[in-house]
VEXDOPA-90730 format. One record per atom (N, C-alpha, C): x, y, z; atom name; chain. Coordinates in steps of 0.2 Angstrom, whole numbers. Layout:
N
@px: X; py: Y; pz: Z; site: CA; unit: A
...
END
This chain:
170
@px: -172; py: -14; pz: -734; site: N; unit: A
@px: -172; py: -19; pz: -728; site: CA; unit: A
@px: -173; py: -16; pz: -722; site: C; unit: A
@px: -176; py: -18; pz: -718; site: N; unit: A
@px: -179; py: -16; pz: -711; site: CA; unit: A
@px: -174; py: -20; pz: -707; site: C; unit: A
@px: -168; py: -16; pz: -705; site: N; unit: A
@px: -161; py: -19; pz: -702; site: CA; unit: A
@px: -166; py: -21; pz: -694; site: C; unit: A
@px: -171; py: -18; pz: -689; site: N; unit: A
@px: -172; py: -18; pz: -683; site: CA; unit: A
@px: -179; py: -25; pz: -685; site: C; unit: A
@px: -179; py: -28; pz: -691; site: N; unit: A
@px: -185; py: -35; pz: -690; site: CA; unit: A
@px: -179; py: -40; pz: -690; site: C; unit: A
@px: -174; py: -41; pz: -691; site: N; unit: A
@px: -170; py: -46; pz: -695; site: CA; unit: A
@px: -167; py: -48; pz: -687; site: C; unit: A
@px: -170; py: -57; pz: -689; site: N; unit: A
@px: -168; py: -61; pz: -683; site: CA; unit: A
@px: -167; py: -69; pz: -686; site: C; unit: A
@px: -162; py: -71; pz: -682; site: N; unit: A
@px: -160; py: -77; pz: -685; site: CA; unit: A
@px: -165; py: -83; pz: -683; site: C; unit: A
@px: -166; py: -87; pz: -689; site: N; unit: A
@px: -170; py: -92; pz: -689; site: CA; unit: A
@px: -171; py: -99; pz: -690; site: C; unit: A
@px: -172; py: -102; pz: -687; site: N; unit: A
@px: -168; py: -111; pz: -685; site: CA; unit: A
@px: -173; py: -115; pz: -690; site: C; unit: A
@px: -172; py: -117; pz: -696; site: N; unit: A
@px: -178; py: -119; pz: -700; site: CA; unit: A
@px: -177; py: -126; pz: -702; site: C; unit: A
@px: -181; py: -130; pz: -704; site: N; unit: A
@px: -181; py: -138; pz: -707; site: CA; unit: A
@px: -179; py: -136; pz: -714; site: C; unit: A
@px: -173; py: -140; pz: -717; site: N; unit: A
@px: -174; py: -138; pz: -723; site: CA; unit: A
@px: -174; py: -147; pz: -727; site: C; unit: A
@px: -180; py: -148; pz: -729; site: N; unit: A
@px: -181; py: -154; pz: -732; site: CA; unit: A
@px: -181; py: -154; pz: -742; site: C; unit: A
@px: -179; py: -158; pz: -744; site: N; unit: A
@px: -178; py: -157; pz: -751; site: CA; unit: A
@px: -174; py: -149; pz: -755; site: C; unit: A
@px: -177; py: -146; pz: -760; site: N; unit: A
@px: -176; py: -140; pz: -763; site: CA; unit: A
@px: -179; py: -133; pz: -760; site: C; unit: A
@px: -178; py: -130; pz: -756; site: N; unit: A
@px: -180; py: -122; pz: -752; site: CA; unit: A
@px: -179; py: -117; pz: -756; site: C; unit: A
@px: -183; py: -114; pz: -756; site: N; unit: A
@px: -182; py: -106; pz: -759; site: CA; unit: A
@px: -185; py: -102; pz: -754; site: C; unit: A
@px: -183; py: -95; pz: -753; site: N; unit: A
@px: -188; py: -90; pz: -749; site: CA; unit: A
@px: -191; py: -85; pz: -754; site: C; unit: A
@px: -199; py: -85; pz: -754; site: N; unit: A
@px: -203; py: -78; pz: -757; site: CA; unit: A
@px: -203; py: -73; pz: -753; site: C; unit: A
@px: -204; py: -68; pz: -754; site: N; unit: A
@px: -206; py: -64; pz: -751; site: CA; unit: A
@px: -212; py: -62; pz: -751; site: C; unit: A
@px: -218; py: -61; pz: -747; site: N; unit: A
@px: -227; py: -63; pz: -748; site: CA; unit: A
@px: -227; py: -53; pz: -744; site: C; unit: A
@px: -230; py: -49; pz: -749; site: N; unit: A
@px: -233; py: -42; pz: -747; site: CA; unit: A
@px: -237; py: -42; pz: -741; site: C; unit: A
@px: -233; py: -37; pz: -736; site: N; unit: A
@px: -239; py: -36; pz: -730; site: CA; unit: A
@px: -241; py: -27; pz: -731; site: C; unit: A
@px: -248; py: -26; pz: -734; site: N; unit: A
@px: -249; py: -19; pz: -737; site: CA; unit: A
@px: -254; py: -18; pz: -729; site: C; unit: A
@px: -251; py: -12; pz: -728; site: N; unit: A
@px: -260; py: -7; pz: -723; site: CA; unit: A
@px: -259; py: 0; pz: -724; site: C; unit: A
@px: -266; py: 5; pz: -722; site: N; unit: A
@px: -266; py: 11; pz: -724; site: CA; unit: A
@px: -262; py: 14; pz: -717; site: C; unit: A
@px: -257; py: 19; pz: -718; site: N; unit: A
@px: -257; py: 23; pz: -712; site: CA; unit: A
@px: -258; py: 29; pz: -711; site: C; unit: A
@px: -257; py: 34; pz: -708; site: N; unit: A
@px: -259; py: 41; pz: -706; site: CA; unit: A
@px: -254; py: 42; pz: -707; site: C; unit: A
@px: -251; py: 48; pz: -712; site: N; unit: A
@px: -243; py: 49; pz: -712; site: CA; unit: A
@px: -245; py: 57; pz: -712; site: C; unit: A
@px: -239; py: 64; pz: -710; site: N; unit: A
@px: -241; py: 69; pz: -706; site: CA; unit: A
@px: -235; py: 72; pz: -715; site: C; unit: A
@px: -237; py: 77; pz: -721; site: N; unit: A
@px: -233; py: 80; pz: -725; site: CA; unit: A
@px: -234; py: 86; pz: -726; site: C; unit: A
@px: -229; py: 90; pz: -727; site: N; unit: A
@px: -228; py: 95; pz: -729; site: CA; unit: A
@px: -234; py: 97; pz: -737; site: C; unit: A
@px: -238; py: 102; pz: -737; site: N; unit: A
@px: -241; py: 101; pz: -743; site: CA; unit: A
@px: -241; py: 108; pz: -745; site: C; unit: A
@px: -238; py: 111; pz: -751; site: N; unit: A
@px: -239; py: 118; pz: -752; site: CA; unit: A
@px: -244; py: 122; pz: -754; site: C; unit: A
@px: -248; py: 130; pz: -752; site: N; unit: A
@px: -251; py: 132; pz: -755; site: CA; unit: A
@px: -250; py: 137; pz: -756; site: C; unit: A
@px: -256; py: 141; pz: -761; site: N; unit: A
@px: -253; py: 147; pz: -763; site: CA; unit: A
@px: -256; py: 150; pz: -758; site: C; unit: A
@px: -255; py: 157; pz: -755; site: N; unit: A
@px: -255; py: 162; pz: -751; site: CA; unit: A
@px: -256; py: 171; pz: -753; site: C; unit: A
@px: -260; py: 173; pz: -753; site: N; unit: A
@px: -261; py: 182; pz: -757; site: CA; unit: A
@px: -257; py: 185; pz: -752; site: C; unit: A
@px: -253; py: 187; pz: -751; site: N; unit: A
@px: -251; py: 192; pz: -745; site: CA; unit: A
@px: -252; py: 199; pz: -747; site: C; unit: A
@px: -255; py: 201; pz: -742; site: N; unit: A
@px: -254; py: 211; pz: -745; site: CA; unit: A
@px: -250; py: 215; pz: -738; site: C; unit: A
@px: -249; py: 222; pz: -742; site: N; unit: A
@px: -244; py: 225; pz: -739; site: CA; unit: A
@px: -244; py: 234; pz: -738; site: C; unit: A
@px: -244; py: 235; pz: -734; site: N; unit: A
@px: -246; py: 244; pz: -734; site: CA; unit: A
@px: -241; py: 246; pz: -734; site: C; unit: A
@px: -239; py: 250; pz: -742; site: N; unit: A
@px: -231; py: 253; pz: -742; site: CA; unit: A
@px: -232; py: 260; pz: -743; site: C; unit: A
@px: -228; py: 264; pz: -740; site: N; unit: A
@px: -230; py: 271; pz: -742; site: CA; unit: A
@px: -227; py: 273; pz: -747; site: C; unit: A
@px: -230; py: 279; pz: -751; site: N; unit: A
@px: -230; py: 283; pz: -755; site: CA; unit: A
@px: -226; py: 288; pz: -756; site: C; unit: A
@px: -219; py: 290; pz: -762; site: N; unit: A
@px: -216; py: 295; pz: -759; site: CA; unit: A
@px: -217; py: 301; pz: -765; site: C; unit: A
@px: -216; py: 305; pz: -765; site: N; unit: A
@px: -215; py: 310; pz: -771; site: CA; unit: A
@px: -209; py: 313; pz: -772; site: C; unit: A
@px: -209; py: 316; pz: -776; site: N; unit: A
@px: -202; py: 321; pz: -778; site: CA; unit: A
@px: -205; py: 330; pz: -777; site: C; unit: A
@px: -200; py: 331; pz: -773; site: N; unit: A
@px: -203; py: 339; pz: -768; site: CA; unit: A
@px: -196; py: 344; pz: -773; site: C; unit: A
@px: -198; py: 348; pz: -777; site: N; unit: A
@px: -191; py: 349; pz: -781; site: CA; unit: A
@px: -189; py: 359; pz: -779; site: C; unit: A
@px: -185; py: 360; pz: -777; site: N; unit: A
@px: -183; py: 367; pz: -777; site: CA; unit: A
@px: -179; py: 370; pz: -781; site: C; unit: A
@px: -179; py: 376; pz: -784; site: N; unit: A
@px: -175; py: 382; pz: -790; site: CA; unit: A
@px: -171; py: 385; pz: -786; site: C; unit: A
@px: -164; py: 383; pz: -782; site: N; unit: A
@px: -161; py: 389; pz: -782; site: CA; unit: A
@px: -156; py: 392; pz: -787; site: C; unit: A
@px: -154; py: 401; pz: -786; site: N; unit: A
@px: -150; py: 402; pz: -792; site: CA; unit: A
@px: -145; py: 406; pz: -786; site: C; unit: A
@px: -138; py: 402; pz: -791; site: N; unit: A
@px: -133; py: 404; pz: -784; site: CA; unit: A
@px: -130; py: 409; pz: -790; site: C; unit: A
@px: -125; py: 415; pz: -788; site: N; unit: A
@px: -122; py: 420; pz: -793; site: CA; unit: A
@px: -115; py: 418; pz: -792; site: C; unit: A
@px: -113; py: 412; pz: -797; site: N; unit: A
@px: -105; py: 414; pz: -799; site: CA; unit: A
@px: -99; py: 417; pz: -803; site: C; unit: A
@px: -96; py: 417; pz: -802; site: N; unit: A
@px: -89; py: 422; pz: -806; site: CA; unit: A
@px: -87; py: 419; pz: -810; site: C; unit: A
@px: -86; py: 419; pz: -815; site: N; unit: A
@px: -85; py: 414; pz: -821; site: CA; unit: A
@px: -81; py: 415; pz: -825; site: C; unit: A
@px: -74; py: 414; pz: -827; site: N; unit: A
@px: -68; py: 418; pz: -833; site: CA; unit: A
@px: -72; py: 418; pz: -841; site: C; unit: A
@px: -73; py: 424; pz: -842; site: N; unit: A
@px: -76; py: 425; pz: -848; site: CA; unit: A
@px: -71; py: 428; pz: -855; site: C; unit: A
@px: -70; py: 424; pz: -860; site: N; unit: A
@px: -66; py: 428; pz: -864; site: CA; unit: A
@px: -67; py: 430; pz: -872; site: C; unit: A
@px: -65; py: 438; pz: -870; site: N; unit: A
@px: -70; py: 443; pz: -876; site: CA; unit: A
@px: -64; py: 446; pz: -879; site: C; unit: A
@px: -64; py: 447; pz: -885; site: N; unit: A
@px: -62; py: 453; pz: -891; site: CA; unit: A
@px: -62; py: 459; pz: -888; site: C; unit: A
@px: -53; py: 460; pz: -888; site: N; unit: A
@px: -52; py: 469; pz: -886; site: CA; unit: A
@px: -50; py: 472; pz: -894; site: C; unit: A
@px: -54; py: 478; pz: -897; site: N; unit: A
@px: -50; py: 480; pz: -902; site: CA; unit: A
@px: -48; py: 488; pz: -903; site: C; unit: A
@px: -44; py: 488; pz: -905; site: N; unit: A
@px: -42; py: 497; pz: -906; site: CA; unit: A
@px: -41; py: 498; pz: -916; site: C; unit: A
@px: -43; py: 504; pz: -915; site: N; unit: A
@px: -41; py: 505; pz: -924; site: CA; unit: A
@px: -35; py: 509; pz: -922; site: C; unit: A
@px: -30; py: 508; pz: -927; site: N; unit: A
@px: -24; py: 509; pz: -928; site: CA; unit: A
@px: -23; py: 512; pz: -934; site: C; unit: A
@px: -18; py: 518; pz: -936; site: N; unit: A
@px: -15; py: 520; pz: -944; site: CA; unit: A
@px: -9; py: 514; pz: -944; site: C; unit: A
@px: -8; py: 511; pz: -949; site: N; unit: A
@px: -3; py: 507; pz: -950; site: CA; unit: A
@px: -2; py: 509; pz: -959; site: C; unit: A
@px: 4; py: 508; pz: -961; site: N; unit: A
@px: 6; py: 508; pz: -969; site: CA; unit: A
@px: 8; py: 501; pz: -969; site: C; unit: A
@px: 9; py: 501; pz: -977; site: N; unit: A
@px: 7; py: 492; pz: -981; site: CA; unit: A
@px: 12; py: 488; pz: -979; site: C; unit: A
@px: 18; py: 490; pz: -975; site: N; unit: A
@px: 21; py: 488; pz: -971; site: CA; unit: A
@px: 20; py: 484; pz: -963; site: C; unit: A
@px: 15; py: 487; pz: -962; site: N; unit: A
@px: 8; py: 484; pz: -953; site: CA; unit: A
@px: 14; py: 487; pz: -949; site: C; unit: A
@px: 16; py: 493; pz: -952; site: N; unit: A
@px: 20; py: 497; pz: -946; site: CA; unit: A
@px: 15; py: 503; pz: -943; site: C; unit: A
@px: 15; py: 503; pz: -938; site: N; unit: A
@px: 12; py: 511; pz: -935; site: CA; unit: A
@px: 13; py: 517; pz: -938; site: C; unit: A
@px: 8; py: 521; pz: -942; site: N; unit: A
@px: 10; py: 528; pz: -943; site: CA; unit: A
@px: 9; py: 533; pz: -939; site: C; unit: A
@px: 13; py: 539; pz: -937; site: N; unit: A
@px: 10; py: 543; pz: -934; site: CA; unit: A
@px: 9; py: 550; pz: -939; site: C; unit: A
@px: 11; py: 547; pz: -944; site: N; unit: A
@px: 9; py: 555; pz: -947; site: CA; unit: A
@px: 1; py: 555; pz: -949; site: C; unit: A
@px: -7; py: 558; pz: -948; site: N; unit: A
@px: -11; py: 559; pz: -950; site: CA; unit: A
@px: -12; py: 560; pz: -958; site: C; unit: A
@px: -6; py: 566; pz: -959; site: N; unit: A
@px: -8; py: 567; pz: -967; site: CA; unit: A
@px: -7; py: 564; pz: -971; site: C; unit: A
@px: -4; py: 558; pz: -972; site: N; unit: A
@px: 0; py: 554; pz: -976; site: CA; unit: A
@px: -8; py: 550; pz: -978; site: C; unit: A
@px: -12; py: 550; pz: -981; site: N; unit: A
@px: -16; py: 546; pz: -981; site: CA; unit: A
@px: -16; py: 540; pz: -988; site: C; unit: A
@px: -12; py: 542; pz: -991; site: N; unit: A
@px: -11; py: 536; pz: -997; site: CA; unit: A
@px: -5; py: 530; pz: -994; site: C; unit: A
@px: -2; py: 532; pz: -988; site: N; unit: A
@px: 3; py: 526; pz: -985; site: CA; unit: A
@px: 0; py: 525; pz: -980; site: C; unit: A
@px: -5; py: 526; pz: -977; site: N; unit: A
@px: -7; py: 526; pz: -971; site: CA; unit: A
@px: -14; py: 525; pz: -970; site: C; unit: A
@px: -16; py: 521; pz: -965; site: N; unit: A
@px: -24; py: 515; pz: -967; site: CA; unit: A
@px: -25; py: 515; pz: -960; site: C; unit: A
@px: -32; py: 514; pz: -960; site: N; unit: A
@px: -36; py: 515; pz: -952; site: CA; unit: A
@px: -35; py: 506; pz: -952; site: C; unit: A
@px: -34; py: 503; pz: -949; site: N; unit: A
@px: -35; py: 496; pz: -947; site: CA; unit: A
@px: -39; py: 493; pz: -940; site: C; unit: A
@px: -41; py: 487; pz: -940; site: N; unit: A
@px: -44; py: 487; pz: -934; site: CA; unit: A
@px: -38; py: 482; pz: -931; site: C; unit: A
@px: -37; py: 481; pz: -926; site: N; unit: A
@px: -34; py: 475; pz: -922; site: CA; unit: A
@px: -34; py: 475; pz: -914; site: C; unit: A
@px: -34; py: 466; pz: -915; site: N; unit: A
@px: -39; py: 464; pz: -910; site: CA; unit: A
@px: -36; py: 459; pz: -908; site: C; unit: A
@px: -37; py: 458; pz: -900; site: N; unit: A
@px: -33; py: 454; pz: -897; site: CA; unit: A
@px: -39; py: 451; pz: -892; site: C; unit: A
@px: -39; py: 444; pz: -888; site: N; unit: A
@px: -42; py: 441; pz: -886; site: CA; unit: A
@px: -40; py: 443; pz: -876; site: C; unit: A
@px: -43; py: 444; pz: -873; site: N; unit: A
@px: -43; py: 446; pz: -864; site: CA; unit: A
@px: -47; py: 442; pz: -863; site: C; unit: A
@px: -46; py: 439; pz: -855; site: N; unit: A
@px: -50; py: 436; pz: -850; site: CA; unit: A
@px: -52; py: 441; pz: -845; site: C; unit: A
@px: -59; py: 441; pz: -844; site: N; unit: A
@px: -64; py: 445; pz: -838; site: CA; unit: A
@px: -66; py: 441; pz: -834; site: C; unit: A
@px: -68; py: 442; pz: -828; site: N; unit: A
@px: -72; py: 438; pz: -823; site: CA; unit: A
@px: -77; py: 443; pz: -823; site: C; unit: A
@px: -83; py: 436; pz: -822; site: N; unit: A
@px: -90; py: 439; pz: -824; site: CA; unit: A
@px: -95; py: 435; pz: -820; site: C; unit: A
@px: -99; py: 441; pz: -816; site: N; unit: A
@px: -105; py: 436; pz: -811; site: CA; unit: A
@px: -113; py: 435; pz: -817; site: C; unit: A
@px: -113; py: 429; pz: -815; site: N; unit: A
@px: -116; py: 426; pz: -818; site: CA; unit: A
@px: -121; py: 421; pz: -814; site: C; unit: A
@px: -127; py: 420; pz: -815; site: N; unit: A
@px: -132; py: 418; pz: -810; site: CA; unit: A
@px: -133; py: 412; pz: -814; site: C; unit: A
@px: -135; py: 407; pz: -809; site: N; unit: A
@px: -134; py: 399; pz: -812; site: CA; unit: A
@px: -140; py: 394; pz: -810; site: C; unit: A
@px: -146; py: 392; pz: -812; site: N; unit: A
@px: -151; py: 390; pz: -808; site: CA; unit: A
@px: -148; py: 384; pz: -805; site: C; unit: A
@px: -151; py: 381; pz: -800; site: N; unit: A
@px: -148; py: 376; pz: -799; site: CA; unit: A
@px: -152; py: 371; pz: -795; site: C; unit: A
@px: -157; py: 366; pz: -797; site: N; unit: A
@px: -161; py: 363; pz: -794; site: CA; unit: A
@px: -160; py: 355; pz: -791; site: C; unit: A
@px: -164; py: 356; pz: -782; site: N; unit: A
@px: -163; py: 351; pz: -778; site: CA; unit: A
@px: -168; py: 345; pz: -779; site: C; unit: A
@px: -169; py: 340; pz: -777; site: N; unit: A
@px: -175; py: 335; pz: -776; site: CA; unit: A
@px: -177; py: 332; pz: -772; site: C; unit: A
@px: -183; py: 331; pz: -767; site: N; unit: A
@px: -180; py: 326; pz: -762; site: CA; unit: A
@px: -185; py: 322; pz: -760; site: C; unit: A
@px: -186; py: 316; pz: -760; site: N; unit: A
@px: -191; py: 310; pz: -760; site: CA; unit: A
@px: -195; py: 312; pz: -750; site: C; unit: A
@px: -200; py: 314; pz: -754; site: N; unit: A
@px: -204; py: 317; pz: -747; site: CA; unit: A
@px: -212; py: 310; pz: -745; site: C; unit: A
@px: -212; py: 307; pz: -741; site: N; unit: A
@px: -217; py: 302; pz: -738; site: CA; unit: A
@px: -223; py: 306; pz: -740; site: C; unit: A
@px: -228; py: 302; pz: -743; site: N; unit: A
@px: -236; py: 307; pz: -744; site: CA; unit: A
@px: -241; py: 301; pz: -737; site: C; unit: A
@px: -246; py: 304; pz: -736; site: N; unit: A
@px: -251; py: 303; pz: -731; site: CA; unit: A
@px: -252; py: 297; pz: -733; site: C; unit: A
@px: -256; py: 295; pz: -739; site: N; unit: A
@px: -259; py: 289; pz: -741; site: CA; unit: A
@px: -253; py: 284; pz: -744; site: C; unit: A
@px: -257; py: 279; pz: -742; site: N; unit: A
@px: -251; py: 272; pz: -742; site: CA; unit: A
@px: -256; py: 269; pz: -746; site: C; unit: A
@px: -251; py: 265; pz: -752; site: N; unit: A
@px: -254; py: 260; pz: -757; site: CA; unit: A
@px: -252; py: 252; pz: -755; site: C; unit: A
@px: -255; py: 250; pz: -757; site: N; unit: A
@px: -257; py: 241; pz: -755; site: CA; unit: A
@px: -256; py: 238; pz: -760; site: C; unit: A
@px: -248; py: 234; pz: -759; site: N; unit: A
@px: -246; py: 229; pz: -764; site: CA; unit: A
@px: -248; py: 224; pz: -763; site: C; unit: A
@px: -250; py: 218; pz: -766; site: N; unit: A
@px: -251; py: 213; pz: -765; site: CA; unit: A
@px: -249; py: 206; pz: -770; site: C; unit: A
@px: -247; py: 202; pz: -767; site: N; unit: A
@px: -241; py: 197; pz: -771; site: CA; unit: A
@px: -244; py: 190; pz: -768; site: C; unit: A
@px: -242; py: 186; pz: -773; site: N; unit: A
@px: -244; py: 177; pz: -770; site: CA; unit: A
@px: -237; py: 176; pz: -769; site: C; unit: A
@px: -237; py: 170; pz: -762; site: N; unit: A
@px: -231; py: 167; pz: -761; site: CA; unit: A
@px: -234; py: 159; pz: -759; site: C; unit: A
@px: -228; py: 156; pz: -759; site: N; unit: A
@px: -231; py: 148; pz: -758; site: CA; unit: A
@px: -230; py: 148; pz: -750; site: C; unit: A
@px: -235; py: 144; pz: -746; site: N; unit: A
@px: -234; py: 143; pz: -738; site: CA; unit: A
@px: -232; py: 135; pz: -738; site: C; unit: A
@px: -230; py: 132; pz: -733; site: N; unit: A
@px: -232; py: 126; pz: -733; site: CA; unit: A
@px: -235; py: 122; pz: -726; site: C; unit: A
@px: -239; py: 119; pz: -724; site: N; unit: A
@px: -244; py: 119; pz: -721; site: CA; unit: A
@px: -243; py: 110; pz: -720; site: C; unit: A
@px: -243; py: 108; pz: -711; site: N; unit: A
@px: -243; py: 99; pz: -712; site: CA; unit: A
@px: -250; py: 95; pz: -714; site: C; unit: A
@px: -250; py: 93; pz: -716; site: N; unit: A
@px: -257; py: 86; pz: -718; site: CA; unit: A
@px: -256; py: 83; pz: -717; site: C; unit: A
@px: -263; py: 79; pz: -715; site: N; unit: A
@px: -263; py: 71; pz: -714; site: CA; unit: A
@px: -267; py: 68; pz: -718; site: C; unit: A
@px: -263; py: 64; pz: -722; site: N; unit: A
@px: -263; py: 61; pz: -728; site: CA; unit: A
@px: -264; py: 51; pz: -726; site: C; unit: A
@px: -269; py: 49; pz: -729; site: N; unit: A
@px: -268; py: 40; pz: -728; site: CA; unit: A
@px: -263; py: 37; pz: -734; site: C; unit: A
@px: -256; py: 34; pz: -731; site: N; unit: A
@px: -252; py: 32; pz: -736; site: CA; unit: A
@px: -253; py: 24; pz: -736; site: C; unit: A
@px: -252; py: 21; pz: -740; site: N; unit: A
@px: -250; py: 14; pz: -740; site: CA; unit: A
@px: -242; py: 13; pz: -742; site: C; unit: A
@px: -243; py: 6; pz: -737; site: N; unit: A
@px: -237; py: 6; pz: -732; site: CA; unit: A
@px: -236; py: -1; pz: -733; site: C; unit: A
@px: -231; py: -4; pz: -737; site: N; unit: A
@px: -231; py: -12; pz: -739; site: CA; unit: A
@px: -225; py: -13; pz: -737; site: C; unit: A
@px: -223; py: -19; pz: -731; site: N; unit: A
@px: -217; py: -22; pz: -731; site: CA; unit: A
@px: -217; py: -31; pz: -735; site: C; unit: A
@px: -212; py: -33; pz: -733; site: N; unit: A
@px: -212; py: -38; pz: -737; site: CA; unit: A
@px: -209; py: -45; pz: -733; site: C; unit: A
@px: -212; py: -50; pz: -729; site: N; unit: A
@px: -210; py: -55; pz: -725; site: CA; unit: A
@px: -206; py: -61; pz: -730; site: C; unit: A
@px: -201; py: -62; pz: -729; site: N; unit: A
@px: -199; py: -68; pz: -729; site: CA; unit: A
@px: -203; py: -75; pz: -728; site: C; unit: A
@px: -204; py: -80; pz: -734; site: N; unit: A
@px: -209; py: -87; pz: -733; site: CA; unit: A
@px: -206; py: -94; pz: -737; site: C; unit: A
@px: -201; py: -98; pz: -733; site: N; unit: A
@px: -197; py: -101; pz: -735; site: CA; unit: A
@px: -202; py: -107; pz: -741; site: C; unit: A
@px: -200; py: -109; pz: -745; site: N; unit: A
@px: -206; py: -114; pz: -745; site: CA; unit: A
@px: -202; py: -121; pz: -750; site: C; unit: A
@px: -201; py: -128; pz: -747; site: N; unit: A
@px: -197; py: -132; pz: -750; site: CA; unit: A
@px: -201; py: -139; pz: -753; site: C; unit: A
@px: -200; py: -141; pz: -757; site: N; unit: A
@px: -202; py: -147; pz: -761; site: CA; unit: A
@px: -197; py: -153; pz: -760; site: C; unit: A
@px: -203; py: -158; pz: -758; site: N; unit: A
@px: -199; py: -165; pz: -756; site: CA; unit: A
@px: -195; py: -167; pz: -764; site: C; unit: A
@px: -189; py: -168; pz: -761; site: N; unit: A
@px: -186; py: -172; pz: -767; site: CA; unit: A
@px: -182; py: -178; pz: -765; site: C; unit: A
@px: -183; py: -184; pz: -768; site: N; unit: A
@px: -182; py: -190; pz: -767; site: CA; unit: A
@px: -173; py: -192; pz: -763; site: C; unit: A
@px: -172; py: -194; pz: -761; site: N; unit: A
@px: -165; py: -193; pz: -756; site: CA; unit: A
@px: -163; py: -189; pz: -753; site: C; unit: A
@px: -166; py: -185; pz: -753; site: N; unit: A
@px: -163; py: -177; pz: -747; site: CA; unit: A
@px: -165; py: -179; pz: -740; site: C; unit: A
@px: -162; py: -178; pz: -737; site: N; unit: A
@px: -165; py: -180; pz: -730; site: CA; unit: A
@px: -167; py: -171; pz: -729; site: C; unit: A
@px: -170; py: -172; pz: -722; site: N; unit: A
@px: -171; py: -164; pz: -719; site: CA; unit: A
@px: -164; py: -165; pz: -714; site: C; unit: A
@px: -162; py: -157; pz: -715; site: N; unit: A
@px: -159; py: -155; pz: -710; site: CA; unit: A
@px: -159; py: -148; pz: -707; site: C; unit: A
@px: -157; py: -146; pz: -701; site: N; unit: A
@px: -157; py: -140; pz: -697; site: CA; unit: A
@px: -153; py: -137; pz: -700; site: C; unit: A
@px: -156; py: -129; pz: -701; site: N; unit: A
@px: -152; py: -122; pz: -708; site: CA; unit: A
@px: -151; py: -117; pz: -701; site: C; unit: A
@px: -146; py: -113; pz: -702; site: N; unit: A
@px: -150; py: -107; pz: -699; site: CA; unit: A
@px: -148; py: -101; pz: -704; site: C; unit: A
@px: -155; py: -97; pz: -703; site: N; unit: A
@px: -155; py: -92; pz: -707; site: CA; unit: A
@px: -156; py: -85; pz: -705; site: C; unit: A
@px: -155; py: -83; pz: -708; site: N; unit: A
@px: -156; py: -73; pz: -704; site: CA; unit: A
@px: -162; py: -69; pz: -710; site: C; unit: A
@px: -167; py: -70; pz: -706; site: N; unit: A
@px: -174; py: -68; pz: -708; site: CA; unit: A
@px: -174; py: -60; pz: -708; site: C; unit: A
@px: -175; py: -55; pz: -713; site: N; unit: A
@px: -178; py: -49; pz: -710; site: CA; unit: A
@px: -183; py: -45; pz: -716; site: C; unit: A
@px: -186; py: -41; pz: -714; site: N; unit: A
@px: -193; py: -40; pz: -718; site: CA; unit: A
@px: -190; py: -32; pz: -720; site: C; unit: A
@px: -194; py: -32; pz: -728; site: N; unit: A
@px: -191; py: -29; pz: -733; site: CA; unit: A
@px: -196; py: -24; pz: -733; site: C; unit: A
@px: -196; py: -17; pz: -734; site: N; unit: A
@px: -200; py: -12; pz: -734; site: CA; unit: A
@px: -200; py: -10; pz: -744; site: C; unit: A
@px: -205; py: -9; pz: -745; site: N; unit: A
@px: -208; py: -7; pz: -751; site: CA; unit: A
@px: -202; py: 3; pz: -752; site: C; unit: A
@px: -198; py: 3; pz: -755; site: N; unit: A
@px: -196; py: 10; pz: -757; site: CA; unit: A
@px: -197; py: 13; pz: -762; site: C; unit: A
@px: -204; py: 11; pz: -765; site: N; unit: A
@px: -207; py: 15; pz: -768; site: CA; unit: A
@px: -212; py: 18; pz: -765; site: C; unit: A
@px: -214; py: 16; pz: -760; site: N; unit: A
@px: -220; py: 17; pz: -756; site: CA; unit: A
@px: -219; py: 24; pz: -751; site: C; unit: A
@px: -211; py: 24; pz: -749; site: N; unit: A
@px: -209; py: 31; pz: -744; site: CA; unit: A
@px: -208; py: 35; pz: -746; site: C; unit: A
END
């Protein structure tokens, strides 16, 4: 309903009244949004990987086999007598120590360096752009229309007219 047409209206009403409502259609210039596709390109630079070798010398705990041979008898007691060799046996024994030791360790840097030549991405995006477009545009008047019927006299109605806009059409 078109609340700015609606006006009240002094009408005859003789016999049986109904109101139609009778289509007022015309083309108009109406301004919309319309999407389209768009290519956009783009100048992005290019970067590489610039990598360095350095080698740093650290001190590291290193742990190695200390061993000594020993005369021991079948008892794994220390002999000191030399001559005895049927009670007395060369043995090895070995015990584990910790050395600090320099030790060279490569160790490699990286670092994203910009190159001269720049590559061109290129991607679609939607834009959207106003047009003018011809719509049709139908309102709808109110058109009382009454048939005589036999003892009804006429009498003065009042009524509140307003014209109807098509909401399929907006």
């Amino acid at each position: 309903m078109d609340e700015t047409s609606c006006h009240e209206v002094e009408e005859e009403d003789c016999g049986v009244c109904h109101t139609i409502y009778m289509p007022d259609c015309e083309m108009k210039m109406v301004e919309e949004m319309m999407p389209s596709k768009v290519n956009m390109c783009k100048n992005i630079t290019k970067y590489e990987d610039k990598c360095e070798t350095t080698i740093e010398t650290k001190e590291i705990e290193v742990r190695t086999p200390l061993c000594k041979v020993k005369l021991m008898d079948k008892h794994h007691m220390i002999c000191t007598d030399d001559g005895d060799k049927d009670n007395c046996k060369k043995m090895m024994k070995c015990q584990l120590t910790t050395k600090m030791k320099k030790k060279q360790i490569p160790t490699i840097i990286c670092k994203k360096v910009a190159m001269k030549e720049k590559e061109e991405k290129c991607f679609d995006m939607v834009h959207l752009n106003k047009e003018m477009h011809a719509k049709k545009i139908c309102s709808f008047h109110p058109k009382t229309i009454c048939h005589d019927s036999q003892g009804k006299e006429c009498r003065k109605v009042k009524k509140m007219m307003c014209n109807y806009l098509d909401s399929n059409q907006l």
